[in-house]
BALOBA-1460 file (C-alpha; in Angstrom, 3 decimals):
// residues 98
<rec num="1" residu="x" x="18.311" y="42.400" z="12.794"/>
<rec num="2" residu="x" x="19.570" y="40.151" z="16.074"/>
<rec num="3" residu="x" x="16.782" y="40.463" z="17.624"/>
<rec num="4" residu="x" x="14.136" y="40.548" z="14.377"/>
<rec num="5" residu="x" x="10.040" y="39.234" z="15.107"/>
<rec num="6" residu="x" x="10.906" y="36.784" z="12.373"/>
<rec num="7" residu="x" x="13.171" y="35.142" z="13.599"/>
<rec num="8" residu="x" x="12.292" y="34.870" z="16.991"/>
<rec num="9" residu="x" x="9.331" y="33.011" z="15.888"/>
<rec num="10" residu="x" x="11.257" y="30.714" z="13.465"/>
<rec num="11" residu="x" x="13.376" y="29.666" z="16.360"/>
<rec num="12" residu="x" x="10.083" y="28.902" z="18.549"/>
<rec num="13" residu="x" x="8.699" y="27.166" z="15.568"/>
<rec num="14" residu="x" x="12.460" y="25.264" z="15.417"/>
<rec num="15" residu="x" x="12.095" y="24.563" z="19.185"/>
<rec num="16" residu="x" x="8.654" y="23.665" z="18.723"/>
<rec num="17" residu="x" x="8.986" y="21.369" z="16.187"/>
<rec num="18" residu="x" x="11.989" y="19.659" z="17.851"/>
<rec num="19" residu="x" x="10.125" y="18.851" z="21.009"/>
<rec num="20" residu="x" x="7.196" y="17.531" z="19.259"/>
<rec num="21" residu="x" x="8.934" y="14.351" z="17.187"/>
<rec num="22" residu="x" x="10.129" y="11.930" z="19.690"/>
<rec num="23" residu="x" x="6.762" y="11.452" z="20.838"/>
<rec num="24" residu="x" x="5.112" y="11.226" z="16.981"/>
<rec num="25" residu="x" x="8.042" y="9.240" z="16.116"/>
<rec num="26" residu="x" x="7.297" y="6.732" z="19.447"/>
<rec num="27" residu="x" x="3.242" y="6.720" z="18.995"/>
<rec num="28" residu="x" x="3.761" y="4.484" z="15.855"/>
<rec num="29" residu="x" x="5.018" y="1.793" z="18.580"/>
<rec num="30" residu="x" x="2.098" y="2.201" z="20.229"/>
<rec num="31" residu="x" x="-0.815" y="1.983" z="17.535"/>
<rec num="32" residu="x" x="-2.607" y="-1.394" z="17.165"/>
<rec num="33" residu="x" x="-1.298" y="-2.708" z="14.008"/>
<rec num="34" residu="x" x="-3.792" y="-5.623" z="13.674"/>
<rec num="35" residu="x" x="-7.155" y="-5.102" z="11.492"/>
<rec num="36" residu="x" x="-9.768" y="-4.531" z="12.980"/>
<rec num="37" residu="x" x="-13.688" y="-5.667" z="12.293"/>
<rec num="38" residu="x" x="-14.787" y="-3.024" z="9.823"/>
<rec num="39" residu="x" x="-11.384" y="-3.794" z="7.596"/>
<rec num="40" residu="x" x="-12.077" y="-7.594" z="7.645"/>
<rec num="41" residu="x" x="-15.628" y="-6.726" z="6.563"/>
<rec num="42" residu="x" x="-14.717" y="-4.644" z="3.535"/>
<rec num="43" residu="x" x="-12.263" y="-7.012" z="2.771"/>
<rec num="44" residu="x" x="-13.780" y="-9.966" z="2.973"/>
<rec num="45" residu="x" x="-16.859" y="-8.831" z="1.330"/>
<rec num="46" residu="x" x="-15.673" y="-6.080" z="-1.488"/>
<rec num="47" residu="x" x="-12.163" y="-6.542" z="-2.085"/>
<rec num="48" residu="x" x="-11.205" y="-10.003" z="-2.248"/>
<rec num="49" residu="x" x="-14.096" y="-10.285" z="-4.704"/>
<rec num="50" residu="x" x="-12.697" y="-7.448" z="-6.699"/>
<rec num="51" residu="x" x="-9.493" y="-9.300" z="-6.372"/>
<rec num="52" residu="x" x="-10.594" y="-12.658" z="-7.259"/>
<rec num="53" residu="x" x="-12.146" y="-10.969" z="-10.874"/>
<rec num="54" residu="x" x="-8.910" y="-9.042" z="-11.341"/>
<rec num="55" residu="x" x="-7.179" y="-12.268" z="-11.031"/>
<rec num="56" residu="x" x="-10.108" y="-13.971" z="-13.791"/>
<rec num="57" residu="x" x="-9.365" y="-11.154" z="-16.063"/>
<rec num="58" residu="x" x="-5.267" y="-10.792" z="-15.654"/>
<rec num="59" residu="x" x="-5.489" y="-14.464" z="-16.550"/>
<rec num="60" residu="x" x="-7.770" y="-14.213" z="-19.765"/>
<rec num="61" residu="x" x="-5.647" y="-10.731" z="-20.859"/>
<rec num="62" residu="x" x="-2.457" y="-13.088" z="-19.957"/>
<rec num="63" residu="x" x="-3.698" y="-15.345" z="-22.677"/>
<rec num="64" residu="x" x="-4.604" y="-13.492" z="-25.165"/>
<rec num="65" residu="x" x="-1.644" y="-11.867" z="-25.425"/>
<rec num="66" residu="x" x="0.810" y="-14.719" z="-24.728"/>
<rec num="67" residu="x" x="1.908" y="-15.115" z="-28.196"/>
<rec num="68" residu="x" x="2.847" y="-11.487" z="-28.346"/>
<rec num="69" residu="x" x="4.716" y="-11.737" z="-24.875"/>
<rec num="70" residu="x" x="5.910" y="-15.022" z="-25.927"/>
<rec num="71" residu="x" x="7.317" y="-13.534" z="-29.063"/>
<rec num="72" residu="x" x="8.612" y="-10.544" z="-27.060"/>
<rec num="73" residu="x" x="10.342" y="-13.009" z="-24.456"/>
<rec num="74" residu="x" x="8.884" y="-11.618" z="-21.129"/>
<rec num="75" residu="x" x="5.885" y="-13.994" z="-21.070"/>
<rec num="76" residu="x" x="7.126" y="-14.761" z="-17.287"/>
<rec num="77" residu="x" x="7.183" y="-11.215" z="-16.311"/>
<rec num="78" residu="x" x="3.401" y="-10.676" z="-17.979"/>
<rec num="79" residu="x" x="2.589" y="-13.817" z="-15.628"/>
<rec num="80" residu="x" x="3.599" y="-12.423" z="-13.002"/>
<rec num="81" residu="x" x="1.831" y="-8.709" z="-13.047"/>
<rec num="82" residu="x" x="-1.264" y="-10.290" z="-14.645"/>
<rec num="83" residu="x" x="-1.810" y="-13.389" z="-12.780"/>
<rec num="84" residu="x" x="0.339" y="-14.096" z="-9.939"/>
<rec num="85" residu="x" x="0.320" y="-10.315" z="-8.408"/>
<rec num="86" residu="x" x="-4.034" y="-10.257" z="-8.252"/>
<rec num="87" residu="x" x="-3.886" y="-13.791" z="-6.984"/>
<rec num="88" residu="x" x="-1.470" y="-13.122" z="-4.455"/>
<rec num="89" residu="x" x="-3.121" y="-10.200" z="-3.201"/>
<rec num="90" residu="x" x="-6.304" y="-12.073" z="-3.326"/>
<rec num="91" residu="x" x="-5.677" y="-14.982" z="-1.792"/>
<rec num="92" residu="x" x="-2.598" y="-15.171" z="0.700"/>
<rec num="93" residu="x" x="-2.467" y="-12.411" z="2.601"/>
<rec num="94" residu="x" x="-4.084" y="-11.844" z="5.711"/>
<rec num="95" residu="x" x="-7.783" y="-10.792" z="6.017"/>
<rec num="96" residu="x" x="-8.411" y="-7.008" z="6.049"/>
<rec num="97" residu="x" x="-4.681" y="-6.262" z="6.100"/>
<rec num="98" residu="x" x="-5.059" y="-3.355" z="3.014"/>
């Protein structure tokens, strides 16, 4: 059983495997992280209008139902998933950074 086909490949794969990381685990360092044209395009012209009509209806579903968030006591916390989050995302961060 020392000396089994099984686990003489398990080791290789354990070798294998061992070798191969630190240079996956480096390449991250080495990716360019900014955006580049396509993402800006899509962004700019599909998702920051999708964004900007979340944020429209977050705000018109935040007031319809204030009075039931109001009378719940997390009105802030609806606010802030219905309104603030789509805005944010729509309008602060960087272009084509998805």
């Amino acid at each position: 059983m020392q000396n089994s086909p099984i686990r003489k490949m398990f080791v290789a794969l354990a070798i294998t495997a061992a070798l191969a990381t630190p240079p996956m685990a480096l390449a991250d360092s080495y990716i360019d992280q900014r955006p580049g044209f396509g993402a800006m395009v899509v962004d700019g012209v599909l998702v920051r209008p999708l964004g900007l009509g979340a944020t429209v209806l977050g705000a018109a579903a935040w007031v319809v139902t204030l009075p039931f968030s109001a009378l719940g006591g997390n009105a802030g916390e609806a606010a802030q998933k219905l309104v603030v989050e789509p805005a944010r995302f729509t309008f602060t961060r960087p272009l084509g950074d998805l």
